[in-house]
N, C-alpha and C positions, 0 to 999 in steps of 0.2 A: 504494500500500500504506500501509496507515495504520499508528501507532504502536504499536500493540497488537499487532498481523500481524505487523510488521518485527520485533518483538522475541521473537515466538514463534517464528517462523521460524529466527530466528538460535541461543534455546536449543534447537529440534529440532538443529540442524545439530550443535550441541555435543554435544548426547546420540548422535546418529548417528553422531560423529566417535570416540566414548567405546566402542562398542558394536565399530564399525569396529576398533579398538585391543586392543581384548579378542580379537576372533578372528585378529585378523593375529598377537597374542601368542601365540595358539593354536599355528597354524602355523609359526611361529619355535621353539617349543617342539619339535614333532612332526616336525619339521625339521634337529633339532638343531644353529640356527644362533644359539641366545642368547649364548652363547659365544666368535661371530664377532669383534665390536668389542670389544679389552681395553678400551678408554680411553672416559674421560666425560669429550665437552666437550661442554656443556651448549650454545654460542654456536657454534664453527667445525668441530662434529663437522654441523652441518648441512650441508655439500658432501663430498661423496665424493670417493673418488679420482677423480682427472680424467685423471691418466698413466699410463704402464708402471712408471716407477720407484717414482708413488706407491702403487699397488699392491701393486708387491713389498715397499715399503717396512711396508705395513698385512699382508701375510701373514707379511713375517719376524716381527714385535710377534706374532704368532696364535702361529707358533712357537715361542714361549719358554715358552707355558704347558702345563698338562697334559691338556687337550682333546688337543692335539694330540699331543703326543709319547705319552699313553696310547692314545690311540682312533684317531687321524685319519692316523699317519706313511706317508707317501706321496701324502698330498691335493696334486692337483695346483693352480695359478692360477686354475684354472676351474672347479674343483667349491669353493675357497672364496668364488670371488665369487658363487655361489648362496647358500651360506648367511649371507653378508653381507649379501647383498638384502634377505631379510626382517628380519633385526636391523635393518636400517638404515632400512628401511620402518615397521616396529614405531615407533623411536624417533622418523621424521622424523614420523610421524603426530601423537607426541603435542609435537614443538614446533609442529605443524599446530593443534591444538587451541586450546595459545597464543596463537597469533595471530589465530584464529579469534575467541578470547572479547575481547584486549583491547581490539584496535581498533573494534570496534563499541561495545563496552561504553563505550570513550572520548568517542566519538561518542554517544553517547546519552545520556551525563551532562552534555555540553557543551549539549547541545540540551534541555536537561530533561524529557529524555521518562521518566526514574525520577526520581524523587524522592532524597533524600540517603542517607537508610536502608536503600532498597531498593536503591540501586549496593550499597551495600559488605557488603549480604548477600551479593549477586550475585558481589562479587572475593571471597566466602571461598571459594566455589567455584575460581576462580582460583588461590587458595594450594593447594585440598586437590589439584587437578592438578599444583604444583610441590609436593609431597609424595610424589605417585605417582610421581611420577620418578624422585626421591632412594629412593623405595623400591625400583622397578625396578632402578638402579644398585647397591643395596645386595644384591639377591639374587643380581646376574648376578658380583657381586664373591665370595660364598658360592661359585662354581663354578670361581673363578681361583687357586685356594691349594686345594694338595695332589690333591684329586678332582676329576674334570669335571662336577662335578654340582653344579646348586642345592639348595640347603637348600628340600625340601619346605614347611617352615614359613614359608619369606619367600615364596614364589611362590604361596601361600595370604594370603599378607598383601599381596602385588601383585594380586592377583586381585579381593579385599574390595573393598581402597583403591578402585580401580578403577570398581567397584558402588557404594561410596560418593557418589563425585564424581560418576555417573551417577545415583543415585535425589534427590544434591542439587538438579543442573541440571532434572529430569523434574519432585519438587517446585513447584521457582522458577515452571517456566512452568506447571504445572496452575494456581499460585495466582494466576497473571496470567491466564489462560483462562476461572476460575472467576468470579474476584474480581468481575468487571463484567456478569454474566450473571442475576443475577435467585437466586444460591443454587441452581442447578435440580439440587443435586445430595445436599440435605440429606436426613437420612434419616426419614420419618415417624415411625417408630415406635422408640424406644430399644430393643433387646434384647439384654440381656449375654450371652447364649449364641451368639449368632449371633457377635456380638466375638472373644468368647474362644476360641471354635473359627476366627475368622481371625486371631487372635495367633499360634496355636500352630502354623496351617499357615505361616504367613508365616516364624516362626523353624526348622521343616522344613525350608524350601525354603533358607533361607542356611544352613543345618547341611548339607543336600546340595551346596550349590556348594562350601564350605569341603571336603569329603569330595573333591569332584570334581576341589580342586586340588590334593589331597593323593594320590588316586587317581594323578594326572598325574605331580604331581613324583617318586612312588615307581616309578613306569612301571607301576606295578600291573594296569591293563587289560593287559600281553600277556601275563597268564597268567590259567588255569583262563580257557580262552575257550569256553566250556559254559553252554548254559539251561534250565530256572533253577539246577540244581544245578552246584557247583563241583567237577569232575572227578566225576562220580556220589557227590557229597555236596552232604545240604541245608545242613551245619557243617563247615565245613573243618577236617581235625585240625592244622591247621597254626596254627591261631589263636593257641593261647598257647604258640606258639614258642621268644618271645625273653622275656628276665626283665632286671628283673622286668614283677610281668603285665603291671602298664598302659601300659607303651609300646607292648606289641602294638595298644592301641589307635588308636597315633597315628605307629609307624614303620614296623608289620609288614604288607609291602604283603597279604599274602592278606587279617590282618584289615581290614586298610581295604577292599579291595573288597567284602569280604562286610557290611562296614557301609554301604557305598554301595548296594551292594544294596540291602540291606535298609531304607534309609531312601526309596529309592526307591520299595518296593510301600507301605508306610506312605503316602507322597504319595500313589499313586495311590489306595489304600484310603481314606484321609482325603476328599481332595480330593473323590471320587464319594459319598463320605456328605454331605460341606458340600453338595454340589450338591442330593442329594435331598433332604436336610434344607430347603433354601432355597427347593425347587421345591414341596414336600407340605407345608410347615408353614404352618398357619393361624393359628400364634400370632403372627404378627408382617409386614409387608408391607415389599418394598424397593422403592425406585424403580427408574427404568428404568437409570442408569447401574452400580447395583448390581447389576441384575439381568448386565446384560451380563458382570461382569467375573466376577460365578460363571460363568457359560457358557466365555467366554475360558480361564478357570482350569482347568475342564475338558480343555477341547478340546488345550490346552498341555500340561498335566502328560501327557493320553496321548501326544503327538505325541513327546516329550521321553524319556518310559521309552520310547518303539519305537526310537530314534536313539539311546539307550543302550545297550539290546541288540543294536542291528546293526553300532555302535561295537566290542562285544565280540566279539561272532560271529566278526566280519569282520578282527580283530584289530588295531583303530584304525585305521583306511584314513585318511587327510588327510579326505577328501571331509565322511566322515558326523564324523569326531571332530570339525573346525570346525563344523558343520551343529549338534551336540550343545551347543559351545559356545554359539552364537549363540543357542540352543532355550533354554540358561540364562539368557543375558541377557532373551530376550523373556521367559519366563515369569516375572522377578524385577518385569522392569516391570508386567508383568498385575498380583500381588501388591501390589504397592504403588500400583496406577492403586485396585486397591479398596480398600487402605488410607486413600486420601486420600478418597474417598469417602465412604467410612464415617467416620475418625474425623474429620472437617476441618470443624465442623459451622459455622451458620451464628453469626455473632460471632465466629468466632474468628482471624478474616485479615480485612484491608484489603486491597479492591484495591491492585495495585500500580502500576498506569497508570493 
């Protein structure tokens, strides 16, 4: 395997690792097990308990809070070591990450296979992963004083972060992928219309994930589980509930689903005009990697609204709600494989191997 493979390989594994992380968050979420592990140790929270006493020792700590004593009194040993699993799974994943980036990454600086500028792009990455962390820690701490609940707003800020650190590592390796290939990915023909209607899906689509983790943290999907109307309304009279107004926009879970909704047929209406637009216009020609990622775009945004509605239908079943989330992660990468296409034109990166 040559140098350019070995280090493509390694950021796929990071992005896979990152993607991996999001949905097991999912299910920790839908699980109601984020709340399992009080305590952040970032170094020796990596072995679990190993005995009976240590155990008990990690459920009486569960005990003190208000998960438990509101929601859970009577959980036995054995129904908190499931929801431990996945906390614990979730967090070991991402000091998996870790280790995953820096020992190679060390390895490969040592051997000069990047160049000086392009490691320590590569470790910002690194940092914005111990970011995620201290962010995770930060929401799951929102849930341990007074209510057993995450602050909707950090678990939307753990979610971004998250997609950050993933479009960084996706980025990195496109531009080591690209960089040594001949340009084959420039676009012939400059046209602001074509741009600008994928600026504006592109900010859709992370305006729908933010919606999605809002949707989440408010538990908003297990109600009005009805399509398309909510309870035989196409306007929920429930919208401007709370006061004043505009927090309906950002705490009131009916309005949030009905904005999720609604941003959701917007994507699919959008998404299928870019497509015909891209496919029937004669003002302007893509190449082939352009072409594919409108089609991808496509084929995603519908796959993504059906696993959203069967999400609801079905009243968030584990299966399809993770299936939903993953449907987000892949469609943000689509997004952004055609944003780097498009805007990434030729002069403006150095390979990086």
């Amino acid at each position: 395997m040559n140098q350019k493979r070995s280090i493509l390989v390694w950021l796929a594994s990071i992005c896979f690792l990152v993607i991996s992380m999001v949905v097991i968050g999912g299910i920790t979420r839908l699980t109601h097990s984020g709340l399992s592990m009080v305590e952040w140790k970032p170094i020796v929270g990596m072995i679990p308990p190993l005995s009976e006493p240590a155990w008990q020792e990690v459920f009486q700590k569960y005990q003190q809070f208000p998960e438990y004593k509101l929601l859970n009194q009577g959980m036995t040993l054995s129904e908190f070591k499931w929801i431990f699993f996945w906390e614990y799974t979730h967090r070991l994943l991402g000091r998996l990450i870790g280790i995953v980036f820096i020992f190679p990454w060390l390895l490969f600086m040592k051997r000069g296979w990047v160049d000086r500028s392009t490691g320590f792009k590569l470790l910002g990455g690194f940092f914005l992963g111990g970011l995620q962390g201290a962010m995770g820690w930060f929401m799951v701490k929102s849930g341990l004083v007074d209510h057993p609940h995450v602050s909707h707003y950090r678990l939307a800020a753990h979610l971004i972060l998250a997609l950050v650190v993933l479009a960084y590592f996706f980025w990195m390796a496109a531009g080591i992928y690209f960089g040594s290939n001949g340009e084959p990915h420039s676009v012939p023909l400059r046209h602001s219309s074509f741009e600008r209607f994928l600026r504006i899906l592109t900010g859709l689509i992370v305006l729908q994930i933010i919606y999605g983790a809002f949707t989440a943290g408010l538990k908003a999907g297990f109600g009005f589980n009805t399509f398309p109307k909510m309870n035989d309304e196409w306007f929920p009279s429930g919208f401007f509930r709370d006061s004043p107004w505009v927090l309906n926009f950002f705490e009131n879970p009916v309005a949030v689903q009905f904005i999720h909704r609604l941003i959701g047929w917007i994507l699919v209406t959008g998404v299928f005009s870019f497509w015909v637009y891209c496919v029937r216009s004669s003002r302007f020609s893509l190449n082939r990697l352009q072409k594919v990622g409108v089609h991808l775009l496509l084929v995603m945004v519908l796959i993504q609204f059906s696993l959203g509605v069967g999400t609801l239908l079905w009243v968030v079943p584990l299966s399809l709600a993770s299936l939903h989330q993953l449907g987000a992660c892949i469609l943000f990468l689509i997004v952004l494989f055609l944003n780097y296409v498009t805007f990434k034109r030729p002069g403006h990166y150095r390979p990086m191997v």
